[in-house]
C-alpha positions in Angstrom: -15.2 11.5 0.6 -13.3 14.5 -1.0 -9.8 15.3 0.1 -8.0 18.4 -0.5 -6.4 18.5 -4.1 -7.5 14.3 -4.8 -11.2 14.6 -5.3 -13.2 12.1 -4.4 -12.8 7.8 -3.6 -12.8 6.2 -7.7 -15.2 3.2 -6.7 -13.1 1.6 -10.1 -10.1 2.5 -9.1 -7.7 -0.8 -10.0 -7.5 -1.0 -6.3 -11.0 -1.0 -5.4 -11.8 -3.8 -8.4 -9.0 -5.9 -6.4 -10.9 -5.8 -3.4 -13.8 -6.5 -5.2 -12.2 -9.6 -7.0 -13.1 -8.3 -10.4 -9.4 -8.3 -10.9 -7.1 -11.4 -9.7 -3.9 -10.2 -7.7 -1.0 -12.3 -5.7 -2.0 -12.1 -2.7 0.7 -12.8 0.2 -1.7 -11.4 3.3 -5.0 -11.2 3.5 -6.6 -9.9 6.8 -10.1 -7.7 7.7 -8.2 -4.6 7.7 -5.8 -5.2 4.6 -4.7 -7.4 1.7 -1.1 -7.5 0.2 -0.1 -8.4 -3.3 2.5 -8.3 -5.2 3.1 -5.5 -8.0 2.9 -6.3 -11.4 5.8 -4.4 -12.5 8.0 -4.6 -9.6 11.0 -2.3 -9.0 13.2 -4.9 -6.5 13.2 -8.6 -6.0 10.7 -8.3 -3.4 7.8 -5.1 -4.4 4.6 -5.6 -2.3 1.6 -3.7 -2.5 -0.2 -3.5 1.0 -4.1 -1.4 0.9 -6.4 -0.8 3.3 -9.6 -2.6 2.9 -11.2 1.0 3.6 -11.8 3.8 0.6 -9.1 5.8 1.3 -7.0 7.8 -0.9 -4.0 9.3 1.2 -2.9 8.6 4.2 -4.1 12.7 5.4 -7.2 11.1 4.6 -7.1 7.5 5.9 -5.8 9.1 9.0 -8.3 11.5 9.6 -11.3 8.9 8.7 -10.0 5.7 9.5 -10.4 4.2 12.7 -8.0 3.5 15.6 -8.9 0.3 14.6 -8.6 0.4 10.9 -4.9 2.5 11.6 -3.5 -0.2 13.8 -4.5 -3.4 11.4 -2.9 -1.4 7.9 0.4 -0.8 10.0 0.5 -4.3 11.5 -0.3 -6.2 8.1 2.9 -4.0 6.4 4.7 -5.7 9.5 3.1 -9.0 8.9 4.0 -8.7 5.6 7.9 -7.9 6.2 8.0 -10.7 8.6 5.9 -13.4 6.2 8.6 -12.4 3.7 11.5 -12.5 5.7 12.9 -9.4 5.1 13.5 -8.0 9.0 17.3 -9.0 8.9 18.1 -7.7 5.5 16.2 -5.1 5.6 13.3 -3.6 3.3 11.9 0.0 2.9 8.4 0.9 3.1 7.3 3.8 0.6 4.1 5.2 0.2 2.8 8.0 -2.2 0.3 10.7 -1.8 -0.5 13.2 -5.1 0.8 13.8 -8.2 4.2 15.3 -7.2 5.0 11.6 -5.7 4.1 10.1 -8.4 1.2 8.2 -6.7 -0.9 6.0 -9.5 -3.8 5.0 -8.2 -5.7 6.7 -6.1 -6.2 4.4 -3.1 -3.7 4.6 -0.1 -1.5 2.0 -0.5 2.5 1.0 0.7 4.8 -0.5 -1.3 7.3 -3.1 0.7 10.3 -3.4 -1.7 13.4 -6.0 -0.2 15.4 -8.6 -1.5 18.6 -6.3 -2.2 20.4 -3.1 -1.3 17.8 -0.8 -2.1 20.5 2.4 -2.1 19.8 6.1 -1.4 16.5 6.7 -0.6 16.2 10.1 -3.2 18.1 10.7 -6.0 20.7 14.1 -4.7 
């Protein structure tokens, strides 16, 4: 599926292989609509990775393709997640990247959970 300035879905995407289980991953969640891992080189205490099991590589085009369905189960595993990790009280920040001037790496929708500390301003000034 092409969208505007991304191209089309990378089937090897590191993402993709993840789902496939070609690749091993920490998985916290698992659930028909998404999976959560942790990152590999996380940036706070607490760095998550939560992706859609859907090939989707923005959220423009997750939520233009995805269904009500598919919407509803990403959103509630990032909450699932937050809760699972006990982050509600202290807080945690949900960041996700679409296109190069984000800084997005892989091109898969994906949102990272970061917790575990103050996280501080959310852009640098």
């Amino acid at each position: 599926m092409p969208v505007k300035g991304l191209g089309l879905y990378d089937d090897q995407n590191v993402f993709a292989r993840i789902l496939r289980g070609e690749i091993p991953s920490r998985r916290v969640f698992e659930d028909e609509w998404a999976i959560a891992f942790h990152d590999i080189a996380p940036q706070a205490p607490v760095h998550v990775l939560v992706i859609p099991r859907g090939r989707y590589v923005s959220l423009a085009d997750f939520t233009a393709g995805a269904s009500d369905a598919e919407i509803a189960g990403f959103w509630r595993a990032v909450g699932a997640v937050a809760r699972q990790l006990e982050l509600e009280a202290p807080g945690y920040r949900v960041l996700v990247n679409m296109g190069e001037h984000s800084g997005q790496e892989v091109p898969h929708l994906h949102a990272h959970v970061f917790g575990g500390r103050p996280l501080g301003v959310m852009l640098a000034k």
